[in-house]
C-alpha positions as CSV (number, residue, x, y, z in Angstrom):
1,X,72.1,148.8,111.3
2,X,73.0,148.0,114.9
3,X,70.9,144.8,115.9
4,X,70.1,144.2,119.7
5,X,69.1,140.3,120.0
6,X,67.6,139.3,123.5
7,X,67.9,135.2,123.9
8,X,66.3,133.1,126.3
9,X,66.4,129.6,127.0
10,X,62.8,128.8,128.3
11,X,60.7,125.7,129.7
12,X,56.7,125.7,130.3
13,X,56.5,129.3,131.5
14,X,56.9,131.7,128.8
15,X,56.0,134.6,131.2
16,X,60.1,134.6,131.4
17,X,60.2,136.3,128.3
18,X,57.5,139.5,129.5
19,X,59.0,139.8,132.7
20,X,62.8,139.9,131.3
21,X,61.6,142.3,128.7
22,X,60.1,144.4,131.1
23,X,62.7,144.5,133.3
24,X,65.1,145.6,130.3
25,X,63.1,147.9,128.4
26,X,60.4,149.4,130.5
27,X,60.9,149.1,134.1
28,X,61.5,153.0,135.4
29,X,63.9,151.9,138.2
30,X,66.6,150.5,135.1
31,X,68.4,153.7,133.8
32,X,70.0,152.3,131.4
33,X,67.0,150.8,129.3
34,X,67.7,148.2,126.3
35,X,65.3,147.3,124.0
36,X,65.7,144.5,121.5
37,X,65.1,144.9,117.9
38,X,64.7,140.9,117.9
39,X,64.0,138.1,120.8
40,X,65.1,134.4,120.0
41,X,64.0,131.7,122.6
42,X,65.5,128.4,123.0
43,X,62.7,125.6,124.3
44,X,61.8,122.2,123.9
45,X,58.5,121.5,122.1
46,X,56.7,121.7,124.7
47,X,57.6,124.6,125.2
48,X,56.9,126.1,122.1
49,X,53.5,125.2,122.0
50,X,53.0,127.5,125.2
51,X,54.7,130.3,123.5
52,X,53.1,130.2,120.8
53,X,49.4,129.5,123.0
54,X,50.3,132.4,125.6
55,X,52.0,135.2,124.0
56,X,50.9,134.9,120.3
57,X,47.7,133.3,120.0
58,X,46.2,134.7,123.4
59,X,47.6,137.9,121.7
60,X,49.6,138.6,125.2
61,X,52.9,139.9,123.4
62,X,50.9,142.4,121.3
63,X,49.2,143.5,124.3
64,X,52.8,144.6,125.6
65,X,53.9,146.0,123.2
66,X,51.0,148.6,123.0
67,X,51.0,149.0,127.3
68,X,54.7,150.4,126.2
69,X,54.5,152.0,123.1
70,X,57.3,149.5,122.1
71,X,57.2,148.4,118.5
72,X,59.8,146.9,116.1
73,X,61.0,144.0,118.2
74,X,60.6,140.6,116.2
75,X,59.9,138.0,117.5
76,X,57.2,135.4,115.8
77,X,57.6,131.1,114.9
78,X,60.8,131.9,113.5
79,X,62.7,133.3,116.2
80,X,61.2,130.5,118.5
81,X,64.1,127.8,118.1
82,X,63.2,124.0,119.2
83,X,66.0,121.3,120.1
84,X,65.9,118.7,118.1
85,X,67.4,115.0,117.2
86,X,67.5,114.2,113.7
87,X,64.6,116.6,112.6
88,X,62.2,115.9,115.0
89,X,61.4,118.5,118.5
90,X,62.3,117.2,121.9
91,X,59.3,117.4,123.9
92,X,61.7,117.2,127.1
93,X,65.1,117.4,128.1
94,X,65.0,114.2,130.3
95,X,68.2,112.2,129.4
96,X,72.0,112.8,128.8
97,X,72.1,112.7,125.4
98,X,69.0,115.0,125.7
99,X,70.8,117.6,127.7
100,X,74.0,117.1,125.1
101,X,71.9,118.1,122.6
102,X,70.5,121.4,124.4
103,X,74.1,122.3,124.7
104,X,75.3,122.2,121.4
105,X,72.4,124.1,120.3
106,X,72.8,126.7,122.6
107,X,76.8,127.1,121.8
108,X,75.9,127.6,118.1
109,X,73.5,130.0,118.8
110,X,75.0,132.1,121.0
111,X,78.1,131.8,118.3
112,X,76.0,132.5,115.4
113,X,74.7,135.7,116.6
114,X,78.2,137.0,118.0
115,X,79.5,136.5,114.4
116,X,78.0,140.2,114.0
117,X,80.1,142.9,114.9
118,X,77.0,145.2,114.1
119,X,74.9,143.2,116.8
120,X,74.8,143.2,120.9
121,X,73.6,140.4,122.4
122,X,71.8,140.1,126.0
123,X,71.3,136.4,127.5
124,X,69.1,136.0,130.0
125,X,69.5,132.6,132.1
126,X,66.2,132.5,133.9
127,X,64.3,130.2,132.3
128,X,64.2,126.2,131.2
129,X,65.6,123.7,133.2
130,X,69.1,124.6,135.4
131,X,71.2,122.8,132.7
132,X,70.3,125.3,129.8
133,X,71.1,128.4,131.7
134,X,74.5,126.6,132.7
135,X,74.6,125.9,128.7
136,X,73.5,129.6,127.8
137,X,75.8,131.2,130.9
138,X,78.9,128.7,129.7
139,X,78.6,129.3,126.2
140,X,78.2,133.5,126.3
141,X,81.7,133.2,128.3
142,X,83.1,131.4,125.3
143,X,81.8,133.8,122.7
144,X,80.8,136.7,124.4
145,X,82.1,140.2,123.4
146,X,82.4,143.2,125.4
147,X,79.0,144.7,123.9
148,X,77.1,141.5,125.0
149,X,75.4,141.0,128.6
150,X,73.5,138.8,130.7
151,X,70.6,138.7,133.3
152,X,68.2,136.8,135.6
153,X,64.5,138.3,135.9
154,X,63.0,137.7,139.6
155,X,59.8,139.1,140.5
156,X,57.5,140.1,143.5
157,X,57.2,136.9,145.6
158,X,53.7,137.0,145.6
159,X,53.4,136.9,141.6
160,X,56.4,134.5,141.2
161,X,53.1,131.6,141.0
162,X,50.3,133.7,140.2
163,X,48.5,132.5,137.2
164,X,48.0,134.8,134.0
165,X,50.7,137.1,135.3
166,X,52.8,138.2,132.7
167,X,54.3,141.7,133.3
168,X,53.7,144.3,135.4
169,X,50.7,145.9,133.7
170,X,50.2,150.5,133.4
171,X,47.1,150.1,134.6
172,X,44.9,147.8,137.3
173,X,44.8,144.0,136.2
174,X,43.9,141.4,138.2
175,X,45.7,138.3,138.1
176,X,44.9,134.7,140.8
177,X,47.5,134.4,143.8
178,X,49.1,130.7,143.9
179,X,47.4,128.2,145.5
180,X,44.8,131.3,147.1
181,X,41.6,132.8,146.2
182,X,43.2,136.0,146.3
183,X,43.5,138.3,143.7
184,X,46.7,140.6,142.9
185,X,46.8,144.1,141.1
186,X,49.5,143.1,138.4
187,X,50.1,147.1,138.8
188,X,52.0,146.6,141.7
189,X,54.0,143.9,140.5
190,X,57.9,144.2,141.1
191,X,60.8,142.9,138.3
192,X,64.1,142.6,139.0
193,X,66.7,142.4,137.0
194,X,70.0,140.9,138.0
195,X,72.6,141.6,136.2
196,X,75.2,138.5,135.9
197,X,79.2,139.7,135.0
198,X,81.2,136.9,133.5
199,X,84.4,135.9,131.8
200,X,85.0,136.8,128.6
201,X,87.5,134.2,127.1
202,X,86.3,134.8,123.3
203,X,90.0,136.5,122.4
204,X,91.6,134.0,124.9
205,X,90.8,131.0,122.2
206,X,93.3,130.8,118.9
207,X,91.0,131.4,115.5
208,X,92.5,127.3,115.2
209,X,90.6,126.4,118.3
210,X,87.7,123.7,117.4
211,X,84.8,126.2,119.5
212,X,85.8,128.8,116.6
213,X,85.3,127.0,114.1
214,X,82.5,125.7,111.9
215,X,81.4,121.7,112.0
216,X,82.6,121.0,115.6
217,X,79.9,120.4,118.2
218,X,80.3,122.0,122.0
219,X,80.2,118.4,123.5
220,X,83.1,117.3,120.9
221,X,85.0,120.2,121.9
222,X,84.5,119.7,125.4
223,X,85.6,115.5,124.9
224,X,89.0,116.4,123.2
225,X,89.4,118.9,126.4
226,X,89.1,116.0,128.9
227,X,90.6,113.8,126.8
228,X,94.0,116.1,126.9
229,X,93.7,115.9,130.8
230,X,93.8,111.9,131.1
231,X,96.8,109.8,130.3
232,X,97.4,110.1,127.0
233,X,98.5,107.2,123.9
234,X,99.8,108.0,120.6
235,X,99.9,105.4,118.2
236,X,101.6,105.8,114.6
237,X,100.7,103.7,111.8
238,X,103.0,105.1,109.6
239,X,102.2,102.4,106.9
240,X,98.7,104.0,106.4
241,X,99.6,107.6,107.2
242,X,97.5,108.3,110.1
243,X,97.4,108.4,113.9
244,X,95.7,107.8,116.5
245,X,95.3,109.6,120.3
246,X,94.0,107.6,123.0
247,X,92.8,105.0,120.6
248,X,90.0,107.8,119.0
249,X,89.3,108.1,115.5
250,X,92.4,107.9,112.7
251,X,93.7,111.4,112.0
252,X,95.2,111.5,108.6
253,X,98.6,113.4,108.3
254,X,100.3,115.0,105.3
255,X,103.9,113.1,104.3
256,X,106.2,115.5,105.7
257,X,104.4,116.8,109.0
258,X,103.5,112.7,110.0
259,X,107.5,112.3,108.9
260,X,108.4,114.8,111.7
261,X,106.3,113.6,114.1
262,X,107.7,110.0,113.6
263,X,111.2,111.2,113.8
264,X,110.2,112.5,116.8
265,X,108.3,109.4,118.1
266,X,110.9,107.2,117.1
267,X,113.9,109.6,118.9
268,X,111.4,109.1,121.9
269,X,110.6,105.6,122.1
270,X,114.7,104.9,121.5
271,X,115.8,106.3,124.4
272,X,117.1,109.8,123.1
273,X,117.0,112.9,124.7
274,X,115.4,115.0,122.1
275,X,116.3,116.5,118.2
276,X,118.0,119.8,118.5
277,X,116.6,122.1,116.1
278,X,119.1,123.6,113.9
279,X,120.4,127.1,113.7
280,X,121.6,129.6,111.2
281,X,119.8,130.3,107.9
282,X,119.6,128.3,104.5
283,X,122.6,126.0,103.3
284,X,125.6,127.8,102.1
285,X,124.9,130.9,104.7
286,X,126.0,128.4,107.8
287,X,129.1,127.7,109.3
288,X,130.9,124.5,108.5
289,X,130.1,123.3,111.8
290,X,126.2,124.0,111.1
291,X,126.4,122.6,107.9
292,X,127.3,119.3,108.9
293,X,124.3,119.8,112.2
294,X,122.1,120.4,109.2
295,X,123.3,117.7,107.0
296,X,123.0,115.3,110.6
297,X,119.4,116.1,110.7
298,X,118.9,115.8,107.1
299,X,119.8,112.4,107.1
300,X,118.0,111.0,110.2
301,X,114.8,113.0,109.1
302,X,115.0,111.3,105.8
303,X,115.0,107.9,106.8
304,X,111.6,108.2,107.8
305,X,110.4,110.4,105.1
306,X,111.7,108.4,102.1
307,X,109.6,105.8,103.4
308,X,106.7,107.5,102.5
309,X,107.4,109.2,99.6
310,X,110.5,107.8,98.3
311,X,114.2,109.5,97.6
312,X,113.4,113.5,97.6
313,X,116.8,115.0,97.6
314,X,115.5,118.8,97.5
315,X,114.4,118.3,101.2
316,X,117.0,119.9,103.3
317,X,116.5,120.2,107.1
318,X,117.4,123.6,108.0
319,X,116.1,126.3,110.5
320,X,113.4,127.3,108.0
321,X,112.7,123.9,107.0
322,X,112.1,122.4,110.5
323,X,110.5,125.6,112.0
324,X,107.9,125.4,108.8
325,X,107.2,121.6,109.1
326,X,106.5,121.9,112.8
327,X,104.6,124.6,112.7
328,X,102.3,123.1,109.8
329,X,102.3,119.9,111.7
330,X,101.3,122.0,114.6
331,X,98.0,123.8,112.5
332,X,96.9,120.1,111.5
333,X,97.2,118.8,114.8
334,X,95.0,121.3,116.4
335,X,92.8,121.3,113.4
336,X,91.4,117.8,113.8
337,X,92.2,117.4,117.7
338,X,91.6,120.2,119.3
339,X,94.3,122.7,120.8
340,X,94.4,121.2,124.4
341,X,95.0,117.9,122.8
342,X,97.2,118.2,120.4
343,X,99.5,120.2,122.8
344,X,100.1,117.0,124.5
345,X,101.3,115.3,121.6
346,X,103.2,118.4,119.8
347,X,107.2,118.8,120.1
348,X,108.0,120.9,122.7
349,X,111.3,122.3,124.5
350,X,112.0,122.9,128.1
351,X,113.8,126.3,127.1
352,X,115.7,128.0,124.2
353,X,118.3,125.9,122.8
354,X,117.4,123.0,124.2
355,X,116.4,120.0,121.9
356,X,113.0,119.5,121.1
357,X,111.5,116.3,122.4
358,X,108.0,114.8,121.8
359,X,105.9,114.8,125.9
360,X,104.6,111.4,126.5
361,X,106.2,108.4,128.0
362,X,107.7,106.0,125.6
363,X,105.8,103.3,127.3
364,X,102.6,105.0,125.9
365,X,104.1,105.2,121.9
366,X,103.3,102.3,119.8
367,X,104.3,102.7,116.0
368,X,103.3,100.7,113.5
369,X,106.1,100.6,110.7
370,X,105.3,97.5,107.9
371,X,108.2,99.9,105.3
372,X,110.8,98.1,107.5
373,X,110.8,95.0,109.5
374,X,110.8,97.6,112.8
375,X,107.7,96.9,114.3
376,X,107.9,99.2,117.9
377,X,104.7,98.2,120.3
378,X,105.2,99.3,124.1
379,X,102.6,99.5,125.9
């Protein structure tokens, strides 16, 4: 069953949610009317409370619904969605780590109910403070499909302030002007909906990317991103099996891949101009002159890999055997630091046959090697 889910981020005035709903499912001047078969909202607790005051308790949604002969939409407590730290509701988003917060809900929202491919999703930005319809804008370009859309609801000037108004009514109904004694025919109220294009970049992402996949929080995603545009340290402790990237947390790595990437490290740091990957297909199908390239490579990657796991002599360095390793050490990489970052740190060459050498300055390597009395620090 196709599922049409209208989301809103909202502050103190829950009108936002009549009016966009109006403006997408009533108003006679939209020719292409929407109506949701479920509304979520996004609010502090504050919030919530005039939500659930207003629209439900005051009985205003229900009043809507029959002034349009709409019914079907769902929208109750549980739909209502309150930002939280550590199980208890924010009443305000009033600091940084408040605002962080209201981000990474939003993101896994707006993720969560793309996951459906039977499900279109419409965002509408107008509500809540300016940082959640950034959030709710930034995050629908991340994960938005070509079925999804998004809005902003303006209305009439002289209702924008008028109190009680919550939609432009089918029949007479008074509601105050701002700041006036006044009264306005809520009949003659005007909604307009603004439609908002924006860039989709959900198929631009790999599945690997961190904002794809479950556990990883929008503001950790959006750390490892900065962090890939700074200057950038890689320190090997290969005695532990782990690194670390601009002195962050310790990113374990499996025998062979870390191997690699210390071959690599360690070709960088000496002075080398790279590893040239090697070329034909599995020992015996080779050239002699290939064989002895692949027995070369063989050799030098061993020396760092017997360290770790002692004398394997089934390891043999070919084209499928260096093309494998460096590709899985490329999936880890980008598993636990993010695509962006782990670019930076990944072996890379400046054009076919041309060796493959490891992107950071030498000065910014330090490896940590207690296997052999080789301790390399510069920095």
């Amino acid at each position: 069953m196709q599922k049409n889910i209208l989301f809103l981020v909202t502050g103190m005035t829950p009108q936002i949610i009549t009016e966009t709903l109006y403006a997408l499912a009533v108003d006679s001047e939209n020719s292409d009317k929407w109506v949701p078969t479920e509304i979520h909202v996004l609010t502090t607790a504050k919030g919530k409370i005039q939500i659930r005051s207003r629209l439900f308790n005051d009985g205003i949604f229900e009043q809507f619904l029959k002034d349009f002969h709409l019914s079907n939409i769902r929208f109750d407590d549980s739909t209502v969605h309150v930002i939280s730290y550590q199980g208890k509701e924010l009443e305000d988003l009033k600091t940084l780590d408040d605002n962080e917060l209201a981000a990474n809900e939003t993101c896994r929202l707006i993720k969560l109910f793309t996951e459906d491919d039977n499900s279109k999703l419409h965002v509408s930005i107008a509500g809540g403070r300016k940082t959640m319809g950034f959030y709710a804008g930034y995050a629908l370009s991340l994960y938005g499909r070509a079925q999804d859309s998004m809005s902003h609801v303006l209305v009439s000037e002289e209702f924008e302030f008028a109190s009680n108004f919550y939609y432009p009514t089918p029949y007479e109904h008074y509601v105050g002007k701002y700041n006036s004694q006044e009264r306005l025919n809520a009949q003659h109220a005007k909604v307009f909906l603004a439609n908002i294009p924006f860039v989709r970049l959900r198929h631009a992402l790999p599945d690997t990317h961190p904002l794809k996949m479950d556990g990883y929080q929008f503001s950790d995603v959006v750390e490892q991103i900065n962090q890939s545009n700074q200057n950038l340290s890689l320190e090997i402790d290969f005695t532990h099996k782990y690194i670390r990237v601009n002195r962050g947390e310790q990113v374990n790595i499996p025998p062979r891949e870390l191997a690699m990437l210390m071959w690599f490290a360690d070709n960088k740091v000496k002075g080398k101009s790279g590893i040239k990957a090697p070329t034909g297909k599995a020992k015996g199908e080779n050239s002699a002159a290939e064989n002895q390239i692949i027995e070369e490579l063989t050799a030098d990657y061993l020396k760092h890999y017997d360290d770790l796991k002692g004398s394997e002599t089934s390891i043999v360095v070919n084209k499928e055997f260096f093309d494998s390793t460096k590709s899985k050490l490329k999936k880890h990489l980008e598993k636990k630091l993010g695509v962006e970052l782990a670019a930076r740190i990944l072996p890379k060459q400046n054009g076919r046959s041309m060796p493959f050498y490891l992107p950071i300055e030498s000065e910014y390597i330090t490896i940590k090697d207690n296997f052999k009395d080789r301790l390399v620090s510069i920095q």
